[in-house]
N, C-alpha and C positions, 0 to 999 in steps of 0.2 A: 771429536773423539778419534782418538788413536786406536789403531787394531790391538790393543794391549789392555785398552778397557774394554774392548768388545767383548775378549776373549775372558777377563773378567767377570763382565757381567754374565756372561755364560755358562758360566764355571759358576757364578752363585746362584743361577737358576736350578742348574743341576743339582747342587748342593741340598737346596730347600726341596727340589722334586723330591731326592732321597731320604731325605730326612723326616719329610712330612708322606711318600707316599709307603714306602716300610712298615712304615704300623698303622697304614689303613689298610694295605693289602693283608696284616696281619690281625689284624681287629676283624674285618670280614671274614675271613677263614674261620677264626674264631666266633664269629654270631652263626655262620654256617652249623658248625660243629652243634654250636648251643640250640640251634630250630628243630635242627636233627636229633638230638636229645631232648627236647620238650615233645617233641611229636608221639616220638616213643614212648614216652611218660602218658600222656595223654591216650594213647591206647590200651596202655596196661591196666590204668587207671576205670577207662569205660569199661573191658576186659574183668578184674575186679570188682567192679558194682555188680555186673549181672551175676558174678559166682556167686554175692554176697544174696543178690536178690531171691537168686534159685535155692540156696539152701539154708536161708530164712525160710521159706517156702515149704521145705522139707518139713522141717522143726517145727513150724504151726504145726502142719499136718498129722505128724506123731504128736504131739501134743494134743491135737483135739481125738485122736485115736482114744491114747491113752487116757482123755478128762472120759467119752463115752464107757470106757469098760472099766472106769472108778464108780462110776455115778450105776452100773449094773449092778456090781459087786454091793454097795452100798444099799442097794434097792433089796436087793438077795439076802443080806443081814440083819435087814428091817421086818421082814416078815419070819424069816425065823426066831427072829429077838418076841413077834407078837406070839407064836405058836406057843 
């Protein structure tokens, strides 16, 4: 081998580095970006369940309020309905 293929084949290592390391250094950056946006999602998301749970929570509560002083009212209407 002559210093003209060395220099060659050097030249097409570099070549394929570039070519092939480019869009993994840009693919990483990009799965970076994407962990970092799933993560976030992932806590808005746990974030969201408990607001849902808490004012689920609520709404029973007012609801069984309000079945108690239907079921009064209806008591209340029944004895006057008898007098």
């Amino acid at each position: 081998m002559n210093e003209w293929s060395v220099v060659g084949v050097l030249v097409v290592v570099v070549g394929l580095f570039l070519s092939v390391g480019a869009p993994v250094i840009r693919l990483n950056s990009t799965i970076t970006k994407l962990s970092t946006l799933v993560e976030g999602l992932r806590d808005r998301q746990v974030q969201q369940e408990q607001n849902n749970s808490d004012s689920h929570r609520r709404i029973w509560k007012h609801n069984e309020e309000q079945d108690a002083v239907l079921n009064d009212h209806e008591t209340r209407i029944t004895i006057l309905e008898r007098k």
